[in-house]
Structure formats: structure tokens, C-alpha cells
C-alpha positions as CSV (number, residue, x, y, z in Angstrom):
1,X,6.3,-92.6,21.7
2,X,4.7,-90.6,23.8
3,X,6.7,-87.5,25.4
4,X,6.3,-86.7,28.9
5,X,4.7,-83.2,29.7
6,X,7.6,-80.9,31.6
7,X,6.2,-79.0,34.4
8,X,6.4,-75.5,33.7
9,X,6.4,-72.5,36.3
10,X,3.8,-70.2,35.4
11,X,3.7,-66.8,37.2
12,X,1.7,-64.0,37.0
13,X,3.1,-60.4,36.0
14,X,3.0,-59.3,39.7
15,X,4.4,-62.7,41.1
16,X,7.5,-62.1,38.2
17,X,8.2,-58.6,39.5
18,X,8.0,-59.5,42.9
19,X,10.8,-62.4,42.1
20,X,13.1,-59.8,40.2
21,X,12.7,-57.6,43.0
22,X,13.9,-60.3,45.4
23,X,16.6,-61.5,43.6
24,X,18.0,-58.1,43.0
25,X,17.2,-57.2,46.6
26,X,20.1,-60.6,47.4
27,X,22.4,-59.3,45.2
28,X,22.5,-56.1,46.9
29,X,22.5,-57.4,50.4
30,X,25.3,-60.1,49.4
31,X,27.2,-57.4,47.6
32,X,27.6,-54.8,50.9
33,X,28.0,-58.2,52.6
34,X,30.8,-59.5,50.8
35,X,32.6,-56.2,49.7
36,X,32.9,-54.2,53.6
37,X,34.8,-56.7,55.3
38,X,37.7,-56.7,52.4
39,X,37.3,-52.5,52.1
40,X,40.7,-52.5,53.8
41,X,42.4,-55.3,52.3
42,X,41.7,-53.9,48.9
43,X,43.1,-50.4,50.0
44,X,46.4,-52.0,50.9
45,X,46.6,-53.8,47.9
46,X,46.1,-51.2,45.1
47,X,46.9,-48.3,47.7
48,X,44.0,-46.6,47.9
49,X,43.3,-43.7,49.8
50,X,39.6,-43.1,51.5
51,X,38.1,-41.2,48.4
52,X,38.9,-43.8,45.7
53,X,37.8,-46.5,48.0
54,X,34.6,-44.8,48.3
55,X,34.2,-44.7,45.2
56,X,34.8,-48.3,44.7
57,X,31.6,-49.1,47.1
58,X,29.7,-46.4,45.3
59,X,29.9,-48.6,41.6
60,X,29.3,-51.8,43.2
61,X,25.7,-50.4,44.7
């Protein structure tokens, strides 16, 4: 029986780095995205005061 060939992605060193830049670049963006408009919600919920939440934005990035 004959197997069918799977089509494979084949990049070059510079096109790989380029991806993994983008992608991280996303993450990042998605990340400040997601995490600034819940900032406050979070402080209420674990009582935070400005300092620690700072801190909390300052991990995530």
C-alpha cells in the first residue's frame, strides 16, 4: 500500500525566528490586552494596594 506523502512546512532559520518573534510579539499584546481592563477587579478581590498591583503587571510582561 502505498502511503500518502504529508505536506510538510519547511522554513528557513530567518523565516522561524521571524515566526517566534511574532507569536511572542501576540502573546505580549494579548497579555496587556486582557490583564488592564480587570487591573481593578483584581485589586478588589485580593485587596491590593497600587504597589502590589504593579507588581502583578510587572511578572506578567
Amino acid at each position: 500500500m502505498i502511503q500518502p506523502k504529508r505536506a510538510r512546512l519547511h522554513l528557513s532559520l530567518a523565516q522561524r525566528i521571524v515566526l517566534i518573534n511574532f507569536l511572542g510579539w501576540v502573546f505580549i499584546y494579548a497579555d496587556r490586552t486582557i490583564l488592564n481592563p480587570v487591573m481593578p477587579e483584581i485589586q478588589r478581590s485580593f485587596g491590593l494596594n497600587h504597589a502590589e498591583l504593579g507588581l502583578i503587571s510587572s511578572v506578567f510582561f
